[in-house]
N, C-alpha and C positions, 0 to 999 in steps of 0.2 A: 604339604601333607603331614608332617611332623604336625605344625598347629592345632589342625585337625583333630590328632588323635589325643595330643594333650587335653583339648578341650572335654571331647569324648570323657577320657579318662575322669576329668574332673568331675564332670557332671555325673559319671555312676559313681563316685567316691560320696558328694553332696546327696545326691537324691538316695542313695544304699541308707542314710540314717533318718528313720520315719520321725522321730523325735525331735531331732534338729530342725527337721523341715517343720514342722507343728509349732514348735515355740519362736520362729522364726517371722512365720504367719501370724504368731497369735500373741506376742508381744507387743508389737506397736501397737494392735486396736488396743487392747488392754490400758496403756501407758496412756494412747489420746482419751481414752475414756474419764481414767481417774483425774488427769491434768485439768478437762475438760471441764469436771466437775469443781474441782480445785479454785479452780480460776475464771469461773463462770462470772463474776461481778467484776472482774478486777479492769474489764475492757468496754465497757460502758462512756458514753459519753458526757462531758460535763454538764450538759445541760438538762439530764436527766438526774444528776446527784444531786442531793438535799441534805444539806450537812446542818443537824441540828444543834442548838446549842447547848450545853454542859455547863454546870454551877461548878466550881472547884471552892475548897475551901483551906486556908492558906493560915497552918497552926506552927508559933514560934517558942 
């Protein structure tokens, strides 16, 4: 019974803060979004990369 009420307890402690529940919700989409975008090419397969070539010029 004690379990119970702790949990109880817990859960009006967490849900009482409308704020924390919102940034909680709305962080991760946010973070997969930007990442998402971030790292859009970096997962691609090799057979679809075309590495062109580059002249260097080599001054002594």
């Amino acid at each position: 019974m004690k379990v119970i009420s702790i949990i109880i307890k817990d859960l009006k402690t967490v849900l009482s803060d409308k704020q924390a529940i919102i940034v909680t919700m709305l962080m991760p989409v946010i973070l997969m979004t930007i990442l998402s975008m971030a790292l859009k090419g970096s997962f691609i397969s090799s057979d679809d990369v075309v590495i062109e070539e580059i002249k260097i010029a080599v001054v002594k």
